[in-house]
N, C-alpha and C positions, 0 to 999 in steps of 0.2 A: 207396127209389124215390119221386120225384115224384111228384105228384098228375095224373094224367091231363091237366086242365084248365090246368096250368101247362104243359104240352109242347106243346097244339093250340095252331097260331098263331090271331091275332085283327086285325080291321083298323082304322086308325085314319086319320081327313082329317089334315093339314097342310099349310092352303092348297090348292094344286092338288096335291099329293102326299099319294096312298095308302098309307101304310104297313101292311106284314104282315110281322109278327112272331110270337114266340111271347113269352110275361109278362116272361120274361128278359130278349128284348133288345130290346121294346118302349121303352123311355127311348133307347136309341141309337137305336131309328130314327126319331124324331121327332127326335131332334138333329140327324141326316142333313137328315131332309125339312127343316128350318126351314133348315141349314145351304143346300143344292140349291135353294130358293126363290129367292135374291141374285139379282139380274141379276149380272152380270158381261159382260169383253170377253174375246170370243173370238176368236185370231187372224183377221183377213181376214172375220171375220161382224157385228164390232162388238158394241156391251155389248147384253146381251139376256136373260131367264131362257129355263130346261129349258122351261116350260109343265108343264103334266096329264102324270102318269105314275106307273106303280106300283112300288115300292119294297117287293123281301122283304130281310128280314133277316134269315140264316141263322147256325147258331151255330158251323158248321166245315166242313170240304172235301167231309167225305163228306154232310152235306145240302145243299151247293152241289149237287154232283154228281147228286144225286138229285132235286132241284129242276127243274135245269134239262133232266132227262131225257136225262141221259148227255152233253150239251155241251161243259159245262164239268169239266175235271179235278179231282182231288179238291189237287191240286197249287194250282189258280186261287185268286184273291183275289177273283174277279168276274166278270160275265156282264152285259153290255148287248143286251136283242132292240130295237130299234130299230121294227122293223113292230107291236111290242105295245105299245110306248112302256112297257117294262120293265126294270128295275134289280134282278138279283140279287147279292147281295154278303154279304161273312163278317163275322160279328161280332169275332174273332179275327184278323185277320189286313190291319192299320192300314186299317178302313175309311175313316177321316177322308179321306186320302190316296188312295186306291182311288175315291174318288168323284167325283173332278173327272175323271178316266181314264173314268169310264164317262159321264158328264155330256155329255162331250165327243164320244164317240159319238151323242148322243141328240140331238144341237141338230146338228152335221154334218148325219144323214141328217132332219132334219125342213127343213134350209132344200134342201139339193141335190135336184134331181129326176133326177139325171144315175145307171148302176151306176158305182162308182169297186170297184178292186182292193185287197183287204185289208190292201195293204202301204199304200197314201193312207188308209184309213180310219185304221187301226193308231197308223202315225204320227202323223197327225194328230191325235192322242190323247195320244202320249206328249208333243210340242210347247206343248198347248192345255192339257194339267194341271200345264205346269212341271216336268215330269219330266227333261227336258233338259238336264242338270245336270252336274258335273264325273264323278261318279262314272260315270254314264251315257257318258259322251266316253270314259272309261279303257277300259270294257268295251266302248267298239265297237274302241278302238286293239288292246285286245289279240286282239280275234274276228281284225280285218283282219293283228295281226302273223301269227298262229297259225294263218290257213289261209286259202284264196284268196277272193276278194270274192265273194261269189255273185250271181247277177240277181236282177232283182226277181219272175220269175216263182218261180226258187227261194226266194226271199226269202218267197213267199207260202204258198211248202211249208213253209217253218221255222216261220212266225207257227202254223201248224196242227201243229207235234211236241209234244215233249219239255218239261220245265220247263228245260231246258241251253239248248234251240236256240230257245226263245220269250225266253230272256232276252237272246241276243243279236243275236236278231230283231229285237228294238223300237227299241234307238238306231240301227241300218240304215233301219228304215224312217221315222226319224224324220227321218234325214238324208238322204233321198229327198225330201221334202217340204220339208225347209230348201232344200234344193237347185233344187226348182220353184220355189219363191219367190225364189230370190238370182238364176232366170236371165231373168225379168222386168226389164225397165230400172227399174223402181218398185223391186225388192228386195222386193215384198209378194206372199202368196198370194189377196190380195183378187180381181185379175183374173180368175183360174183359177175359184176357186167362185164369181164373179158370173154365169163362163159356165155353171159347171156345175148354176146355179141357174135359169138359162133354161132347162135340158134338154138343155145342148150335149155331144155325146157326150165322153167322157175324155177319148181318143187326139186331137180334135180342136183342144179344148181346148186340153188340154197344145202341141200343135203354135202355136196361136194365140199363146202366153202366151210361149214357149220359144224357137219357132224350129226346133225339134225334133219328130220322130216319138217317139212313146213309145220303140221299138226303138232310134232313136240317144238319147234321152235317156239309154236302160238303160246306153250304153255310154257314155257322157259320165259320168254319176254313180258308174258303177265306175272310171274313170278319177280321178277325184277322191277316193272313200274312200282310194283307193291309195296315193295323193300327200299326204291329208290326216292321213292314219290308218294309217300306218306304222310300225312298231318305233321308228323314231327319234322319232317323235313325241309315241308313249305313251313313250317313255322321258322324252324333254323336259315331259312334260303333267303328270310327278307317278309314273310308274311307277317310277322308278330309287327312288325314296324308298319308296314300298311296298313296293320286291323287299329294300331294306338295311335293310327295318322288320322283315321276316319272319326274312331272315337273322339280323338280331340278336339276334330271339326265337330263334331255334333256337339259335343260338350257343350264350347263356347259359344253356339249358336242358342244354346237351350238357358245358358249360364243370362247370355243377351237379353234373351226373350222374358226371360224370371224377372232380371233387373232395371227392366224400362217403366214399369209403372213407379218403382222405386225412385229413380233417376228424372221420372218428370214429376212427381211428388215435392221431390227436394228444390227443384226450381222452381215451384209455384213461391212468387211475395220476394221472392231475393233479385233486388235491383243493386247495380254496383254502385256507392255516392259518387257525385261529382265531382271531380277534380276541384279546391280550391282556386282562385286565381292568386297567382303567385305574385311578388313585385313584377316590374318591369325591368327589364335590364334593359339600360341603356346602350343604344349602339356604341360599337370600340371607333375611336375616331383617332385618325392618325397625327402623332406627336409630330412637332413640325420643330424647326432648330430654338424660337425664341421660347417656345413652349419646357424645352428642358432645363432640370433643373443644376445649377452648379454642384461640384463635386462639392464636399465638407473640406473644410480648411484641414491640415494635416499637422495642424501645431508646429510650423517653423515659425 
């Protein structure tokens, strides 16, 4: 058993970030905080840092879970409270990565003064950490092949399930928010949180920036996963090569499996014969001067 004093966590400044950790993974969360200090550019917000905020560093799901006072799942890689200017996050479970996703929560709700709906924060999050990415595009094609497109009010009941329906939560509502952005003549989400940075309510917002009621946006933007994010598509995007990758692992596993009684059939009674003994060759022994022989006379 550890030492007592090694399990209580302990706090340490970095910069404008407090870290609480316990001894273990006190050096990761000073890496965080130095790392979370950077300005960086935030879609539609420009480069800017986190500012002042607490940072725990937890070493697995079930002290996430107990951290954050039943919140977050013991499933979760992370927890951002935003009103505490707080970062809970797992030692175990690629916090590197996990951190620009909760980052991205904490500078959203400090510039907006507007409530936005869990599926614009959400999103906005999985966009703003890079998370957007090919793998992420397969897993909405295959959600959108494999059952019907949901709204975004469902869509904000999924973000709150299961570890199945949060993961194919997040590229949905990631491409909600691409979508607000692409239906601005700019193509940028800057507009929308300029207004929603004045205090301008969502719905309005959205209507200003779009053209649209939030309600017909819902139906515009499920009309496009539809058309975007269809079986044919994930097939075209790299899916058809994943299903003849899997297949072919099964294949040859089944190919294997057929072929070993086969395979130890044929080796029963076959022994290799034994090498003959060869001559001996004699060791090379070094010519010495009385040992060589004279040239041949050359006929003078």
């Amino acid at each position: 058993m550890r030492p007592l004093a090694a399990q209580e966590p302990a706090s340490t400044q970095v910069g404008d970030v407090t870290v609480v950790a316990r001894k273990a993974e006190m050096p990761l969360g000073v890496l965080l905080a130095e790392t979370a200090s950077q300005p960086r550019v935030w879609p539609g917000l420009g480069r800017r840092a986190p500012g002042s905020f607490r940072l725990i560093v937890v070493p697995d799901g079930e002290a996430l879970k107990r951290w954050s006072g039943g919140r977050a799942p013991r499933w979760g890689a992370a927890l951002a409270l935003p009103r505490s200017r707080t970062i809970l996050i797992r030692a175990d479970a690629d916090p590197t990565a996990t951190l620009q996703h909760e980052l991205a929560h904490l500078v959203l709700n400090e510039v907006i003064r507007s409530r936005v709906p869990l599926w614009f924060d959400e999103g906005y999050a999985v966009w703003a950490a890079g998370e957007w990415d090919l793998l992420h595009q397969l897993s909405l094609n295959l959600a959108v092949a494999t059952s019907a497109t949901p709204s975004l009010d469902t869509l904000n009941l999924a973000l709150r399930g299961g570890e199945v329906e949060v993961s194919a939560a997040y590229p949905l509502a990631a491409s909600a928010v691409l979508e607000l952005a692409r239906r601005h003549p700019s193509g940028s989400i800057e507009p929308l949180l300029r207004r929603l940075a004045a205090g301008e309510d969502f719905g309005s917002a959205v209507h200003a920036t779009t053209g649209l009621s939030v309600e017909r946006f819902d139906e515009a933007w499920q009309k496009m996963v539809r058309r975007r994010f269809s079986l044919f598509t994930w097939l075209m995007a790299g899916g058809a090569w994943l299903i003849f990758g899997v297949l072919l692992i099964v294949g040859v596993r089944i190919r294997r499996r057929a072929d070993r009684p086969r395979r130890l059939a044929l080796d029963v009674g076959w022994e290799l014969p034994e090498e003959p003994d060869g001559p001996e060759v004699p060791e090379p022994t070094e010519v010495g001067p009385k040992d060589r022989l004279d040239p041949p006379p050359t006929g003078e």
